[in-house]
N, C-alpha and C positions, 0 to 999 in steps of 0.2 A: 480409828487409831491405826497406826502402821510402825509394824515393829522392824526392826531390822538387828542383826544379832551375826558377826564371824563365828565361823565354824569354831568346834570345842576343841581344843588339842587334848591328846588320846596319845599316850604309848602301848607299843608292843611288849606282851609282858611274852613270856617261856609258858607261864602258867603250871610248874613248875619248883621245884629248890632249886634252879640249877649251879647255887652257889654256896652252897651246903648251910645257910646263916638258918635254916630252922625254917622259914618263908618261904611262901612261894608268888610273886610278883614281880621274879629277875626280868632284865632285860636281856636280848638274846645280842649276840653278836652282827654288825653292821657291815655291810658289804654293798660298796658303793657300784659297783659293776653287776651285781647280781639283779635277778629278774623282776618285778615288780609289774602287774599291768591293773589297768584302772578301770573303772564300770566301763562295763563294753557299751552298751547305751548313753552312760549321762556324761563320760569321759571325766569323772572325776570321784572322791573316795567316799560314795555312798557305797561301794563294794569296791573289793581289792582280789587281786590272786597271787599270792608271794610263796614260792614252792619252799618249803619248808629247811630244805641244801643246798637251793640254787637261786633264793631270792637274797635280796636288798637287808631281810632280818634273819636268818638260821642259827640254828645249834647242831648238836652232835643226837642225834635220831636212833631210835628203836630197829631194828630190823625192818622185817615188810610191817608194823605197825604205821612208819614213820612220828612218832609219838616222840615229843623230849627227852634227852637221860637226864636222871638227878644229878647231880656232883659235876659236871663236864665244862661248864663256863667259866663258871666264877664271876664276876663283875662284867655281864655285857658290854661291847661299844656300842648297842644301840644309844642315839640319843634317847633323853627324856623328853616328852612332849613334841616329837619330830612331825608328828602328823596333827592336819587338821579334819577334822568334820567338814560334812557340809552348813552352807549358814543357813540361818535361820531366817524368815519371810513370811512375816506374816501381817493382815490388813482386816481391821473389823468397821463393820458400819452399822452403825443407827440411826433408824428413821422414826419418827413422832409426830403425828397429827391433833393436834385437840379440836374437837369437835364440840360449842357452845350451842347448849339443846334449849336451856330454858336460860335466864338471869346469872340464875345460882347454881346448876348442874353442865356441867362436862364429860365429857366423853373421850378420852385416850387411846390411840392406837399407837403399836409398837410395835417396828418389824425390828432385829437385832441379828447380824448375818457376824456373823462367826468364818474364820477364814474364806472370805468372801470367794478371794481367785482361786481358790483350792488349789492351794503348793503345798507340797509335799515337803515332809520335814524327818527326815530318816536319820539322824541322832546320827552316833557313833555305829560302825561297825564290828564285828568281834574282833577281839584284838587279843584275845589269849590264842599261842599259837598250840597250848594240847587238845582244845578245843576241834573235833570236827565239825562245826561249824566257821573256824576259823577266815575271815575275810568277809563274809557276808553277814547284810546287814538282816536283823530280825525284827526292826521297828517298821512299824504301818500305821506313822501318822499323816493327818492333814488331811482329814476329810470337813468340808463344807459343812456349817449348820446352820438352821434360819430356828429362828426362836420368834412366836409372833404372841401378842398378850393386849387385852384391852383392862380398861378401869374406867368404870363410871365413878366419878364424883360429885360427892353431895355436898 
């Protein structure tokens, strides 16, 4: 079976009131000249690095915290759902042998490989920007697994 699945789209929240509504899940401010760079490795948004004053999404920051202020946006221009994930890729195989021992008994073998190619499938990255974690991704999936199982039948 082979799955195939586009990336999830994922907004940038404040993480945050930063619109004083009581919530906190505002969008920040959009700035199409600001800095934005993308996995240095995969060249794409399984990590991100958007400096928090001088990227693509900012708000109005803490002193040396650089941390959100409450009250200072109001209604973000970030879009909603601007960004995508990485897709999804994934391929499973099953193999089956029957083995005729006597008339009326059988013998079954079963190998069942689980993300056979072993791709990596890293979700969403952080996307709260109070978050010091913010841009990087903290999913580690997509490991390979073989599952083997017999059955004699009678």
């Amino acid at each position: 079976m082979v799955e195939r699945q586009s990336g999830q789209p994922f907004t940038i929240v404040t993480g945050v009131d930063t619109n004083g509504n009581g919530a906190g899940g505002d969008r920040p401010n959009f700035n199409p000249n600001g800095t934005f760079t993308l996995d240095p490795v995969t060249r794409n948004l399984r990590t991100f690095s958007n400096p928090r004053t001088t990227g693509q999404f900012f708000l109005p920051v803490v002193g040396p915290t650089g941390f959100p202020l409450i009250n200072t946006v109001g209604n973000g221009t970030a879009p909603r759902n601007a960004l995508r994930a990485e897709p999804f890729n994934n391929t499973n195989l099953s193999l089956l042998k029957r083995i005729k021992l006597l008339e009326r008994y059988t013998f079954e073998l079963r190998a069942d490989y689980f993300n056979v190619f072993n791709q990596d499938f890293y979700g969403i990255p952080v996307n709260n920007m109070n978050s010091p974690d913010f841009g990087r991704n903290l999913n580690g999936w997509g490991r390979r697994t073989l599952t083997l199982s017999g059955r004699f039948r009678f």
